[in-house]
C-alpha positions as CSV (number, residue, x, y, z in Angstrom):
1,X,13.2,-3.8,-20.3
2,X,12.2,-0.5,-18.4
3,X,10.1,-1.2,-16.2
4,X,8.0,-4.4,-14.8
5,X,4.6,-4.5,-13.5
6,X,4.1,-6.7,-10.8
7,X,0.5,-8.1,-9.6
8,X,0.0,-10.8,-6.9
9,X,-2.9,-12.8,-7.3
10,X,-5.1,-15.1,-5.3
11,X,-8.9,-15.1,-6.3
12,X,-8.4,-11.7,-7.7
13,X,-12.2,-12.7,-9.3
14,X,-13.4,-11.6,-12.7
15,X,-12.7,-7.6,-12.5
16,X,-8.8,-8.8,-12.8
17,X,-9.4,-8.7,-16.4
18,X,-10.6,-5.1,-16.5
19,X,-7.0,-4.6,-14.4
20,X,-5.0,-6.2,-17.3
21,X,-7.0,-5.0,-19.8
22,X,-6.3,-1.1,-18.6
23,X,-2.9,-2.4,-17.8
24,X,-1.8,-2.9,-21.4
25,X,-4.0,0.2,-22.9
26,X,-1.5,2.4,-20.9
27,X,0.4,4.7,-23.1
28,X,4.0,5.3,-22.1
29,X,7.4,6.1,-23.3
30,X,8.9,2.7,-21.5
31,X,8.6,-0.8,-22.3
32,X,6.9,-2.7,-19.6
33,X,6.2,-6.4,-18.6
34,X,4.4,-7.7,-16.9
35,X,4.6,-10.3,-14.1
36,X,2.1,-12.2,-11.8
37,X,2.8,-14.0,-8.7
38,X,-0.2,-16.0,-8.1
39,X,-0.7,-17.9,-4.5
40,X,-3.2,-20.8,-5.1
41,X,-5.8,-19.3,-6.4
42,X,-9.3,-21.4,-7.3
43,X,-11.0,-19.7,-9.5
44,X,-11.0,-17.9,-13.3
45,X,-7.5,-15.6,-12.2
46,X,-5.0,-17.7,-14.1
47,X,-7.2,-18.3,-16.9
48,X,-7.7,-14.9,-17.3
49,X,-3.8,-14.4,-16.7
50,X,-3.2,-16.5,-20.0
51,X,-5.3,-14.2,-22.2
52,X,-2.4,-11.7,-21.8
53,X,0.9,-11.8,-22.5
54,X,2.1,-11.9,-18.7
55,X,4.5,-13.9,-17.4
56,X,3.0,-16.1,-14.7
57,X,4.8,-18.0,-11.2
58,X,2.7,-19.9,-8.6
59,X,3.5,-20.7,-5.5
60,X,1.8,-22.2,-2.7
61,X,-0.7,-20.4,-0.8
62,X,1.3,-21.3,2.8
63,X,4.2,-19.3,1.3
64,X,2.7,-16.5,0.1
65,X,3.9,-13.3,2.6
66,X,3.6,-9.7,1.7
67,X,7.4,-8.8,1.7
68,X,9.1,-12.0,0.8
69,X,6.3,-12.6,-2.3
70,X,7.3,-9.2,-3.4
71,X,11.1,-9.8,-3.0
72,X,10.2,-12.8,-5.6
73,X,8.7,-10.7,-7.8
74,X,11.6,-8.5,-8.1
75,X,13.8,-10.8,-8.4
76,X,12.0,-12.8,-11.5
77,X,11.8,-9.4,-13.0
78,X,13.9,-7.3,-15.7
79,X,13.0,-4.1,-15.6
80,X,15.0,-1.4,-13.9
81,X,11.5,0.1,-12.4
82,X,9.4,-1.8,-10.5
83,X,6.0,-1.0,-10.2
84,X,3.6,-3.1,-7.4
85,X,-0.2,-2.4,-7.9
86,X,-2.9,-5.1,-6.3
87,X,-5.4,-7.4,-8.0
88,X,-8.4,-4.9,-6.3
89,X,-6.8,-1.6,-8.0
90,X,-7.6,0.1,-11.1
91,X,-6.0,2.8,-13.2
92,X,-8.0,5.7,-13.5
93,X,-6.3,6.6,-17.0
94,X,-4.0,5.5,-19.6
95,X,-1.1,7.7,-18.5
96,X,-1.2,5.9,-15.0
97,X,2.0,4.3,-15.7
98,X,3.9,7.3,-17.2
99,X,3.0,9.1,-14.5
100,X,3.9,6.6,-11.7
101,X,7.2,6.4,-13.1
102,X,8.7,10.0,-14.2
103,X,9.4,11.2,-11.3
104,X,12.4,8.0,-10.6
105,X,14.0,9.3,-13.1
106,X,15.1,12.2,-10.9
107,X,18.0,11.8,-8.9
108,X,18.0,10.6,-5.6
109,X,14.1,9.4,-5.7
110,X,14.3,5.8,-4.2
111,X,10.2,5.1,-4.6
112,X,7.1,7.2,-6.0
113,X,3.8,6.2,-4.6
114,X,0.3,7.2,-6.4
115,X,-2.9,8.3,-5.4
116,X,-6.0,6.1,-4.1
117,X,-9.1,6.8,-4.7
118,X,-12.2,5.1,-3.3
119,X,-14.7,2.9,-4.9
120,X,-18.1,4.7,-4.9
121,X,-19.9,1.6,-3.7
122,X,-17.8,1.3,0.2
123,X,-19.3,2.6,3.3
124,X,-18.7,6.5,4.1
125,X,-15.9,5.6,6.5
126,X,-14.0,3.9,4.4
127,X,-14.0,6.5,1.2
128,X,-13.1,9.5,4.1
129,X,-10.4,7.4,5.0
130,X,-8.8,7.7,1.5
131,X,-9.9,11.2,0.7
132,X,-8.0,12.1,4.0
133,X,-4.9,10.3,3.6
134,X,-4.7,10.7,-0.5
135,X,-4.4,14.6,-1.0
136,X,-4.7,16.0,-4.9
137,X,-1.8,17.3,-4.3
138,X,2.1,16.4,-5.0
139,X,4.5,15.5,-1.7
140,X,8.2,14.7,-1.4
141,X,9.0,12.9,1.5
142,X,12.7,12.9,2.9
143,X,14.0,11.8,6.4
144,X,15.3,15.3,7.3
145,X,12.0,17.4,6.7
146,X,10.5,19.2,9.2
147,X,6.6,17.8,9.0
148,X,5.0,14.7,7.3
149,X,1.4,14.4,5.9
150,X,-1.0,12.9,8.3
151,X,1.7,10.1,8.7
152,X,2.9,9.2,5.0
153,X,-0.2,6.8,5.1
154,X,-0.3,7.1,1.2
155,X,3.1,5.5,1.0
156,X,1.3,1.9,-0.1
157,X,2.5,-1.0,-2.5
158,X,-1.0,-0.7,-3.4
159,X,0.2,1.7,-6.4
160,X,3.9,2.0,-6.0
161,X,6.9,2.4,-8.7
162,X,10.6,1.7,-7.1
163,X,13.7,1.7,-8.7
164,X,15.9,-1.3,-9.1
165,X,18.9,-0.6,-7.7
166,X,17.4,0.6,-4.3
167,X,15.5,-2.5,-4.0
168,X,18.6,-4.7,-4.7
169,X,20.3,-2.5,-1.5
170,X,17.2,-2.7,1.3
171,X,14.6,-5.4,-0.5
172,X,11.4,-5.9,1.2
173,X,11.5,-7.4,5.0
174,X,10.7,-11.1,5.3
175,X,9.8,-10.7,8.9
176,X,7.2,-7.7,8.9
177,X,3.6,-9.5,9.0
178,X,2.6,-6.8,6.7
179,X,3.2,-2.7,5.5
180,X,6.6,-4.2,4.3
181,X,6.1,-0.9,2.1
182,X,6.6,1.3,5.1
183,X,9.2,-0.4,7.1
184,X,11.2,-0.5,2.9
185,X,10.2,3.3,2.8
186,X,11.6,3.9,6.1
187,X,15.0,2.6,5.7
188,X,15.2,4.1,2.1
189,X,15.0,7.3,4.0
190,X,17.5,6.6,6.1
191,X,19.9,6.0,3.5
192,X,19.2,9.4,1.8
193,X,16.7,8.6,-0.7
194,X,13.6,10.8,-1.1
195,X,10.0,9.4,-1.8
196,X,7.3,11.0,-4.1
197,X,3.5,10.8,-3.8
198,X,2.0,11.3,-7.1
199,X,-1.5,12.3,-7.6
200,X,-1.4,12.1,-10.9
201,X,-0.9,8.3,-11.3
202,X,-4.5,7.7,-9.3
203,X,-5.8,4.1,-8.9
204,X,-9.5,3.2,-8.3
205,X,-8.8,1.2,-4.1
206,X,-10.3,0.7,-1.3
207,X,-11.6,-1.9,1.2
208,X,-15.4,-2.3,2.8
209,X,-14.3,-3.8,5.6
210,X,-17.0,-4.9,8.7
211,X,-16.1,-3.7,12.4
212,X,-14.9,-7.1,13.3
213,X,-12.4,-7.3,10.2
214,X,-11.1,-3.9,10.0
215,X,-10.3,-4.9,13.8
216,X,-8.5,-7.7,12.5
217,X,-6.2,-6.0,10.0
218,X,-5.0,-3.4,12.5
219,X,-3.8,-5.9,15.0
220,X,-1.7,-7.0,11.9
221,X,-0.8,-3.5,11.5
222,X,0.4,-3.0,15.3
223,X,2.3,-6.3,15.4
224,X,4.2,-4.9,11.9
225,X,5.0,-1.6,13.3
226,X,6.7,-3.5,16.4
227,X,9.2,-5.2,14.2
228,X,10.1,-2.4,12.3
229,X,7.6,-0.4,10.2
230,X,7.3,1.7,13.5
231,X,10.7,4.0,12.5
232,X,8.9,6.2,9.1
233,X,8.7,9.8,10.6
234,X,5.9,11.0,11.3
235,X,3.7,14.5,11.1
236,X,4.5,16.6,14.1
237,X,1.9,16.3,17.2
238,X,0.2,14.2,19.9
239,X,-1.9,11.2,18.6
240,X,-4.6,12.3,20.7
241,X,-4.8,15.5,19.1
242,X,-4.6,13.8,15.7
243,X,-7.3,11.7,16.4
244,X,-9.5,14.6,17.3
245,X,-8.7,16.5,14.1
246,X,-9.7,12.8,11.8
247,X,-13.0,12.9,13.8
248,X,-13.5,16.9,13.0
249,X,-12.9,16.6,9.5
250,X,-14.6,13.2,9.2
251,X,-17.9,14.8,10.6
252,X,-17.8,17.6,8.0
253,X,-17.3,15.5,5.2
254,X,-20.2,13.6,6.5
255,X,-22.2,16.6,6.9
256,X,-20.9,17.9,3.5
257,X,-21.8,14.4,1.3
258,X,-25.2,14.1,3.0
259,X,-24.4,11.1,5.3
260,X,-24.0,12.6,8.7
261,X,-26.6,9.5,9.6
262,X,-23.2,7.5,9.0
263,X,-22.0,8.7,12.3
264,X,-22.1,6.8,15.3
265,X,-21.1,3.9,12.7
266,X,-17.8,5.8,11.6
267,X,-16.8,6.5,15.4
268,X,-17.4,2.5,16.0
269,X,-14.9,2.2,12.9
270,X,-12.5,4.3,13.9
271,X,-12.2,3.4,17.3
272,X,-11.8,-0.3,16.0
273,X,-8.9,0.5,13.9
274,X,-6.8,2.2,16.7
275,X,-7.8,-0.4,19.3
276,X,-7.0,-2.8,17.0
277,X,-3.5,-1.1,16.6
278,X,-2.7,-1.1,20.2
279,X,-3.5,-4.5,20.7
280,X,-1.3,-5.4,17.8
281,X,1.2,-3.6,19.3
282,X,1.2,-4.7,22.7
283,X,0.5,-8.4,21.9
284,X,4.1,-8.0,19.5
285,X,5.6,-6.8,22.4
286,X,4.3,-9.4,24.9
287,X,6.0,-12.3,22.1
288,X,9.6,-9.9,22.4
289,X,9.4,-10.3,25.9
290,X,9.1,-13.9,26.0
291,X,11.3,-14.6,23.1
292,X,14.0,-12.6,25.5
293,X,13.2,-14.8,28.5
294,X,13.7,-18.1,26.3
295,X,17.1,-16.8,25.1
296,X,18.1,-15.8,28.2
């Protein structure tokens, strides 16, 4: 086997059969599998899973975590590529898969990550969000380069490929709340490995979060780059001056796709998910503290 797909699952809803079904219409010189790992889900998912030939593992929903889940994956799988995409992705094309996948077969290239592209029907700040971060252009990331773009946001499990052998080396962190791809991506550099973002291998992705939940997911996302994620280089200047550039370009793209009306709403957003960040990170680093104190 060349190369395994592997989806986690929990009430991925009915679109998850439009994922399979583009899944297996993909036309590519490797033989694939395909495995899902599905965490308790209630409705039509695992039916739907059993009108493909996937190979199918539940576990419980209480043990379902975003780095350890994946490790399982990996491990139940037999191909010497594995490729992570989410329930709420979509291939744009049929050569989604080749294209995800030829660039491991250069040496040295410990991950490839594709492109993201937004769902027409989320909220303006949202979609900017991904045309920022996911460029149409090609990047190769490695840990002695000078400069980073905007922060190697686009390195995602999302829409990833990662060979084998490098996983077996670092696997995914069972202690990161969450962006176990990042903290994996970070230590891969580390160790001399170079990671690829491929445009090319686009996926339909995106959230519509509310104020209150996008909030919420970047507390998660401070707390995870406390225990580790925190190490990936990054692009060269102050965050302040980053954060002014994201609000410049946001407004034009506004401005350009006619919903400068969107405004005051985006800078709400925004601020939420940095706020929320800081939070995350400072309530991670009250928990150290006091973790210290009990061992002491």
């Amino acid at each position: 086997m060349d190369v395994s797909i592997i989806i986690l699952t929990k009430n991925a809803g009915d679109s998850f059969r439009q994922l399979l079904d583009r899944v297996y219409s993909q036309k590519s010189d490797s033989q694939f599998e395909v495995l899902v790992v599905d965490s308790g889900s209630k409705d039509n998912t695992l039916k739907i899973a059993k009108d493909f030939p996937v190979t199918i593992t539940e576990i419980k929903s209480s043990e379902f975590h975003h780095g350890r889940t994946r490790n399982l994956g990996a491990e139940l799988a037999q191909g010497s590529i594995l490729v992570y995409i989410t329930q709420d992705a979509l291939p744009l094309k049929n050569d989604w898969l080749q294209k995800l996948t030829h660039s491991l077969k250069g040496k040295g290239v410990a991950m490839v990550c594709g492109r993201q592209i937004p769902w027409e029907t989320v909220k303006p700040p949202e979609k900017f969000f991904y045309v920022y971060n996911f460029p149409p252009f090609r990047i190769e990331v490695n840990s002695g380069a000078s400069d980073y773009y905007h922060d190697n946001v686009f390195i995602s499990n999302v829409n990833s490929a990662i060979r084998r052998e490098v996983w077996k080396q670092l696997r995914f962190s069972n202690k990161v709340l969450m962006a176990e791809d990042k903290e994996f991506a970070k230590r891969a550099l580390l160790d001399g490995w170079s990671i690829i973002y491929e445009p090319e291998a686009a996926v339909y992705h995106a959230h519509d979060f509310t104020i209150r939940e996008v909030f919420r997911r970047y507390v998660d996302y401070g707390i995870s780059a406390r225990q580790g994620y925190s190490g990936l280089p990054r692009s060269r200047g102050w965050l302040i001056k980053k954060l002014l550039c994201y609000s410049i370009e946001e407004t034009k793209y506004l401005k350009a796709t006619g919903n400068l009306k969107w405004l005051p709403f985006c800078l709400i957003y925004d601020m939420s998910r940095y706020l929320g960040t800081i939070v995350g990170q400072a309530r991670s680093l009250v928990r150290t503290e006091k973790n210290e104190e009990l061992a002491l």
